[in-house]
C-alpha positions as CSV (number, residue, x, y, z in Angstrom):
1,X,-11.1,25.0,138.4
2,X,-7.5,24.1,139.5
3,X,-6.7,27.7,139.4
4,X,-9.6,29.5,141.4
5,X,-7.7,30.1,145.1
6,X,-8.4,31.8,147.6
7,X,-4.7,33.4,146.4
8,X,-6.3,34.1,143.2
9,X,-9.2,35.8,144.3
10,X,-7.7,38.2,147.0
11,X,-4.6,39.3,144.5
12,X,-7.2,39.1,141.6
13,X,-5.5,37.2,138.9
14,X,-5.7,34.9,136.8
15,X,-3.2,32.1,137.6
16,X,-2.1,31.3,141.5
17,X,1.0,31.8,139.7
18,X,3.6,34.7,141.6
19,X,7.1,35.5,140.6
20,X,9.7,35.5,143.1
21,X,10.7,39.4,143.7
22,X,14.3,38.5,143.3
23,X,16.8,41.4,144.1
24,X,19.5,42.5,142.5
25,X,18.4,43.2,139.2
26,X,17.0,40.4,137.7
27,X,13.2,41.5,138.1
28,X,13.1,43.9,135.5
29,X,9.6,46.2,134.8
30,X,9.5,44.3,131.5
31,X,9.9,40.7,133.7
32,X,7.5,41.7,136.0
33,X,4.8,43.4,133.8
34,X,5.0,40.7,131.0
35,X,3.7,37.6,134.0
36,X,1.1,40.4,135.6
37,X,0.1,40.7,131.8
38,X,0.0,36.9,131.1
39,X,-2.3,36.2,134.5
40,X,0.0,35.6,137.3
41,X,1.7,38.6,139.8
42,X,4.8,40.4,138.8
43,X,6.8,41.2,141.5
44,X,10.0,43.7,141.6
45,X,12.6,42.4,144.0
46,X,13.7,45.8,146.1
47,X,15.7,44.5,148.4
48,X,19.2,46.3,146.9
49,X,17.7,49.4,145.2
50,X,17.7,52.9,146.0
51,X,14.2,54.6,146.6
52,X,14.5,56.5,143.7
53,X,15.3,53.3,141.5
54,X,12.4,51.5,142.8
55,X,9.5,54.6,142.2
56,X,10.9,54.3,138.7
57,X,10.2,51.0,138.0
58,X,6.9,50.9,139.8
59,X,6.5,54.3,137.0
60,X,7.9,52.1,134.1
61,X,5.4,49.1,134.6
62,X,2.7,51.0,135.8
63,X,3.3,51.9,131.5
64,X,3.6,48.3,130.7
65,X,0.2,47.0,132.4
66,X,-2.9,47.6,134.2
67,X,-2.7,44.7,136.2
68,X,-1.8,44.0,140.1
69,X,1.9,43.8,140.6
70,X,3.9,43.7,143.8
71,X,6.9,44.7,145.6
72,X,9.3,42.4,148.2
73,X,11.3,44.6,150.4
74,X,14.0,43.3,152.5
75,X,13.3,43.4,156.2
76,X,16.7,45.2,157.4
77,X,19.6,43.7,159.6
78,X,22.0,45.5,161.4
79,X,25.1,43.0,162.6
80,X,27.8,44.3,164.6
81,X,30.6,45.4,162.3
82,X,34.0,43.5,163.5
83,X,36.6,45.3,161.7
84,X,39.2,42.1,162.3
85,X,36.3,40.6,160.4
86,X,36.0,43.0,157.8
87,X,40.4,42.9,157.2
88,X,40.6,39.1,156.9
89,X,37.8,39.3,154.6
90,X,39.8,42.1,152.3
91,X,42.7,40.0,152.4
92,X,41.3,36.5,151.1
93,X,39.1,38.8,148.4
94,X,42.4,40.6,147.5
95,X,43.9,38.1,145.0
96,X,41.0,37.9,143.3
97,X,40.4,41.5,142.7
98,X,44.1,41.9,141.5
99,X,43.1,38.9,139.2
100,X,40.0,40.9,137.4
101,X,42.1,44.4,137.7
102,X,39.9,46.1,140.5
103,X,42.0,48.5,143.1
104,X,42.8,47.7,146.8
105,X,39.1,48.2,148.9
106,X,39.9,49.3,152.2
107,X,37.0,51.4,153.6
108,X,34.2,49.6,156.1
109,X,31.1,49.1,154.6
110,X,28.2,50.9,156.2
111,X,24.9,50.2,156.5
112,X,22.0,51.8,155.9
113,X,18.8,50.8,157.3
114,X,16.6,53.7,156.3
115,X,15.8,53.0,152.9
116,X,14.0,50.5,153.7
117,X,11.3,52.9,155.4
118,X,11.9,55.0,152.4
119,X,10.7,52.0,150.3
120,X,7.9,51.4,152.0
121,X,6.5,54.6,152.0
122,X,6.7,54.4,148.3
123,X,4.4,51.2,148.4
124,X,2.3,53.2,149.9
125,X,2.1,56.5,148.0
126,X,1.6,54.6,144.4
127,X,-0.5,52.6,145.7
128,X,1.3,49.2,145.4
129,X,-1.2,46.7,145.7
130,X,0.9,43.7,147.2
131,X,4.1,44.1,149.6
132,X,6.1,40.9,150.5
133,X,8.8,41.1,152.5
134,X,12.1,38.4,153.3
135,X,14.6,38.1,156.3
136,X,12.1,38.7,159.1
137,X,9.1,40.0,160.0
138,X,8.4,43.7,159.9
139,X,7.2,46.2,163.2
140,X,3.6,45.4,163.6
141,X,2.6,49.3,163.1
142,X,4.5,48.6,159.5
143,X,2.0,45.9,158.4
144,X,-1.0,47.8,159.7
145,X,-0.2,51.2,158.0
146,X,0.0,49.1,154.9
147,X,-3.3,46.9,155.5
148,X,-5.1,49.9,156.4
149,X,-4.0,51.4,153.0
150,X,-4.8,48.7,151.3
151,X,-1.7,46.5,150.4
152,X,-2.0,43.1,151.3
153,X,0.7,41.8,153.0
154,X,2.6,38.4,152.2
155,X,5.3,37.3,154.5
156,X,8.2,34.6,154.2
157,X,8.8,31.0,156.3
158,X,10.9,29.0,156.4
159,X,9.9,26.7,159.1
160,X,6.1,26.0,160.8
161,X,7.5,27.8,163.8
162,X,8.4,31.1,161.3
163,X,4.8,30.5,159.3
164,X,2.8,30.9,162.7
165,X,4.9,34.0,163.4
166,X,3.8,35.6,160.4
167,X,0.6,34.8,161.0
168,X,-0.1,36.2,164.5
169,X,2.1,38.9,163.1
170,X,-0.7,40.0,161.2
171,X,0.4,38.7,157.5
172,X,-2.2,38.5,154.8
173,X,-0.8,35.3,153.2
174,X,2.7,33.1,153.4
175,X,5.7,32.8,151.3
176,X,6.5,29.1,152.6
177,X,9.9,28.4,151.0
178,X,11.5,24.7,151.3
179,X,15.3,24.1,151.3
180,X,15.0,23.4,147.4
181,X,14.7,27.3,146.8
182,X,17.3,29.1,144.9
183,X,19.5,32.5,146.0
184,X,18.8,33.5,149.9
185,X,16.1,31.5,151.6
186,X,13.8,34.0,154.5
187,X,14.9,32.1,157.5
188,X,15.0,34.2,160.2
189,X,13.5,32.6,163.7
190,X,16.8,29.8,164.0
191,X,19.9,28.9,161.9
192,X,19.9,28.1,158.2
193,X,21.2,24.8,159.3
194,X,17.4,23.8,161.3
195,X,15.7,25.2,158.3
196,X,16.5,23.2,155.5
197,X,12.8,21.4,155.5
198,X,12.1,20.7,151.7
199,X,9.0,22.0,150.1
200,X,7.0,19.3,149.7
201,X,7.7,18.2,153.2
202,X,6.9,21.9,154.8
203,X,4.2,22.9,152.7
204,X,1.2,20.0,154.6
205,X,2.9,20.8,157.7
206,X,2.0,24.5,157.7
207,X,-1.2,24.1,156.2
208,X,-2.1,22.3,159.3
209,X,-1.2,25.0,161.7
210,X,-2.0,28.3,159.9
211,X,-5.3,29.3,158.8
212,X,-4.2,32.3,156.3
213,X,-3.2,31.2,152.7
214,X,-0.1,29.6,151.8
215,X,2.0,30.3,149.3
216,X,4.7,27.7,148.0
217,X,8.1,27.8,147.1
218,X,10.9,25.8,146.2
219,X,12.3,23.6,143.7
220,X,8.9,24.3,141.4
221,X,9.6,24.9,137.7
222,X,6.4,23.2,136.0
223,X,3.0,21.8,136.0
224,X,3.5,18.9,138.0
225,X,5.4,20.9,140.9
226,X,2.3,23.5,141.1
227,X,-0.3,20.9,141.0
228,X,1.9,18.8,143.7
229,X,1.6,22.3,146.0
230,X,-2.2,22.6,145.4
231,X,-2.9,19.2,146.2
232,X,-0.6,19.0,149.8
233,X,-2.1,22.6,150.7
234,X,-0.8,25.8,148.8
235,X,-3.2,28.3,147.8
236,X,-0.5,29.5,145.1
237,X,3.2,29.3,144.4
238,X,5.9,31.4,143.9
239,X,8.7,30.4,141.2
240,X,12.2,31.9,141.3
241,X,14.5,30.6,139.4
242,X,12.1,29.8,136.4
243,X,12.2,33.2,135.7
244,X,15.3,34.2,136.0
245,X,15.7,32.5,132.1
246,X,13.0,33.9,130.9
247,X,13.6,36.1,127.8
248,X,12.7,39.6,129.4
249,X,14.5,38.5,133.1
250,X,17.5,41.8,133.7
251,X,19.9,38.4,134.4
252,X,23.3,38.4,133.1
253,X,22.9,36.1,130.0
254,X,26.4,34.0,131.5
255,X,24.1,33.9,134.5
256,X,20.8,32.6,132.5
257,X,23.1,30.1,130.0
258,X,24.6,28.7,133.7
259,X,21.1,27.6,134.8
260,X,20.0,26.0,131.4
261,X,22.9,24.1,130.9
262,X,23.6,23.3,135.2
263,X,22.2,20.1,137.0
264,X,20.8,19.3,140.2
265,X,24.2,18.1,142.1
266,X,26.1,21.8,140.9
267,X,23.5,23.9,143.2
268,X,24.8,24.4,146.3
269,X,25.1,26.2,149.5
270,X,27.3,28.8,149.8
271,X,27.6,32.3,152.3
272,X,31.2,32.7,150.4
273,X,29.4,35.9,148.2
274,X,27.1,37.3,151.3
275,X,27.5,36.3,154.7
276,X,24.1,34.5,154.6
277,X,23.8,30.8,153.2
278,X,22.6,30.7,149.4
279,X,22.0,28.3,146.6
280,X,24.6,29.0,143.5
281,X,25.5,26.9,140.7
282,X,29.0,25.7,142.1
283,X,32.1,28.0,140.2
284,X,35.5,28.7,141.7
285,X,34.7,31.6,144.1
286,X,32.4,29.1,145.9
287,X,35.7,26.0,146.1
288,X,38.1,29.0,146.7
289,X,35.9,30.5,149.6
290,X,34.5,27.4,151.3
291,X,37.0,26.8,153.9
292,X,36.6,30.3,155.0
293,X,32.8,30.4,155.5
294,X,32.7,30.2,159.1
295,X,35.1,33.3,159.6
296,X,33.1,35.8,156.6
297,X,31.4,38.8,158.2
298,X,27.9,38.7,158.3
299,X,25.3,40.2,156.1
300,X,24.9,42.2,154.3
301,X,28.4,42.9,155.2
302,X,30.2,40.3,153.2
303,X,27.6,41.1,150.2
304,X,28.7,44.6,150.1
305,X,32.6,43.2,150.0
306,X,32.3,40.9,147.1
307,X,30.1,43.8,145.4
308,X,33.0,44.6,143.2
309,X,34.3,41.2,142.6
310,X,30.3,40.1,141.3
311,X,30.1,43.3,139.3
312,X,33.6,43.2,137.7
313,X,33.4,39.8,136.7
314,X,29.9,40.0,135.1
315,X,31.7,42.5,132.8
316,X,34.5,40.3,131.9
317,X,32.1,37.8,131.3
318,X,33.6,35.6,134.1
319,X,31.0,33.3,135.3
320,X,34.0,32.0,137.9
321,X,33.6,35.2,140.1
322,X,29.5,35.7,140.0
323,X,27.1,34.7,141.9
324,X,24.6,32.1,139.8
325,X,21.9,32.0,142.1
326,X,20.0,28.7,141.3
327,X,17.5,26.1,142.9
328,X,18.0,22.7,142.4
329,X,15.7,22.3,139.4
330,X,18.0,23.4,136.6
331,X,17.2,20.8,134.2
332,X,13.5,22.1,133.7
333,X,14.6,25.2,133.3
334,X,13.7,27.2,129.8
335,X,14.6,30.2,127.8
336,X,11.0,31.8,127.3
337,X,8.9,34.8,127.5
338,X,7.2,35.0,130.7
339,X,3.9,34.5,129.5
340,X,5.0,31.7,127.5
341,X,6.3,30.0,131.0
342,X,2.9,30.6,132.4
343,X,1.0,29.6,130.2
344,X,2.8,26.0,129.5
345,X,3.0,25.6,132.9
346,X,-1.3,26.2,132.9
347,X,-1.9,23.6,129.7
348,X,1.0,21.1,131.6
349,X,-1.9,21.2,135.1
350,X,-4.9,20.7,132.8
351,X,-3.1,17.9,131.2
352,X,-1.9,16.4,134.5
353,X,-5.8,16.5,135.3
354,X,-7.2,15.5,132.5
355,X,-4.9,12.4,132.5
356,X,-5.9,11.6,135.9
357,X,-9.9,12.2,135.3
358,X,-9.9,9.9,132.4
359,X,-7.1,7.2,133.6
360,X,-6.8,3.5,134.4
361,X,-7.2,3.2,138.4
362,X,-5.1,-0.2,137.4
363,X,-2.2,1.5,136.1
364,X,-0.1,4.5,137.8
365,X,0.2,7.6,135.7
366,X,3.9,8.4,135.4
367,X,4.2,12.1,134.6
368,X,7.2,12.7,131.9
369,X,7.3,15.9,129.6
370,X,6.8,14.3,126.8
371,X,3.1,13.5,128.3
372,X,2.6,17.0,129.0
């Protein structure tokens, strides 16, 4: 059976099926209890909340479902802060703050990399079953606390080099995440710029130098994208931006209407709204803020600039000033429930097999979704 993985079998579900843990409130306890629920793993993207928001919502699903579920944690990064940086930065954002109404920022952001100790403490004292984490690989004593408690571990790659890294690292299993991938990608080893490897191109090339099971990611949004990552090596996938339209996704709705109405050549690469290159549907903050790329403060610094500007305009319903995180599947994207998603998505691969058990060998089988 297609879906009977070794992915499967350690996370114990139903469908090698995971859900990205996108931060930033999109992966709401309904989100991520409704695909645990329907056979695949929830997972609640912590990478922006507070300790205290994120032992809530492992408290509010824990309500919605008795299944495994899992939380992606941000590994932290600590860039020097360059106030000239930080000033140039307030200055271009300026116009557009007096534009949606939102008063002069002058103070300097400030990091704090604690909480994400904090957050991984609570993994550990509900009993989390699955931690993943993006933007690096943790300290080694990190991963073993959490192995020896119990959690397996999933890491992120971007790159063979970054997918043997997490491996000898210690990592249960691997995120491997092509260039296709919507929002912030978990490159971390080398530049953005030598990790843009597309998925279906990365995904054989780890699977023939790691031995621990691969996860993929990218660009998939159907049937016929996870059957294409079984076949060249995957153990699972994760999808991203398929969920982010689901009905019970915490996604602004101008943000969810954006993806089902956007096509492939509007998704593009931006670090306008972070400091760290991202795929968003194209809007006027990205054309407004491309020329200035190369000078924006790093992040999370430039991420907690535009913080008002993102929140502000969500409010006024401003789809110009938000950031529309997006892969560069938009067209298959649909406004379900989760388990509705998953479970197309499972009739779609037994379709795709059935076709190609009982086909012609003289004639190709062209997969369209009308077939499926």
């Amino acid at each position: 059976m297609w879906n009977h993985t070794e992915v499967t079998n350690k996370l114990s579900i139903k469908f090698p099926i995971i859900q990205a843990g996108m931060a930033g409130g999109i992966t709401t306890p309904e989100l991520v209890a409704a695909v645990s629920n329907a056979g695949g793993l929830g997972m609640i993207g912590a990478g922006y909340m507070t300790p205290e928001k994120l032992e809530s919502d492992i408290q509010k699903i824990r309500e919605l479902t008795s299944k495994p579920f899992g939380v992606n944690l941000f590994v932290p990064e600590n860039p020097v802060v360059i106030q000239e940086e930080i000033e140039r930065a307030n200055q271009l954002l300026e116009p557009i703050r007096q534009r949606l109404g939102i008063e002069k920022k002058n103070d300097v952001p400030q990091i704090n990399t604690s909480v994400f100790d904090e957050q991984v403490q609570i993994v550990l004292k509900y009993e989390v079953p699955v931690c993943s984490f993006t933007f690096g690989i943790p300290q080694r004593e990190i991963i073993h606390q959490l192995k020896k408690n119990g959690v397996i571990t999933i890491g992120t790659a971007t790159t063979v080099k970054e997918a043997i890294m997490n491996e000898e690292a210690g990592m249960d299993m691997i995120v491997v995440q092509g260039s296709e991938a919507g929002g912030h990608r978990g490159s971390f080893a080398q530049s953005v710029d030598h990790s843009m490897i597309g998925t279906m191109a990365l995904i054989p090339q780890v699977a023939d130098h790691v031995s621990i099971p691969m996860i993929a990611a990218g660009g998939i949004m159907d049937g016929r994208g996870v059957l294409a990552s079984l076949v060249l090596g995957a153990q699972a996938v994760q999808m991203g931006t398929a969920f982010v339209t689901c009905i019970e996704s915490g996604a602004n709705e101008l943000h969810k209407k954006a993806i089902l109405n956007g096509t492939e050549e509007q998704a593009v690469i931006t670090s306008a709204f972070s400091g760290k290159p991202a795929r968003g549907l194209k809007n006027e903050f990205i054309i407004k803020m491309k020329e200035h790329e190369a000078t924006l403060p790093a992040y999370p610094i430039q991420h907690m600039l535009t913080q008002d500007i993102r929140s502000e305009a969500a409010k006024q319903k401003n789809k110009e000033w938000m950031s529309l995180w997006c892969g560069q599947t938009p067209r298959l994207s649909k406004n379900l429930h989760a388990a509705e998603l998953i479970e197309m998505i499972a009739n779609q691969v037994e379709t795709i097999i059935t076709l190609f058990n009982n086909g012609d060998s003289d004639k190709p089988i062209i997969l369209r979704p009308k077939d499926l």
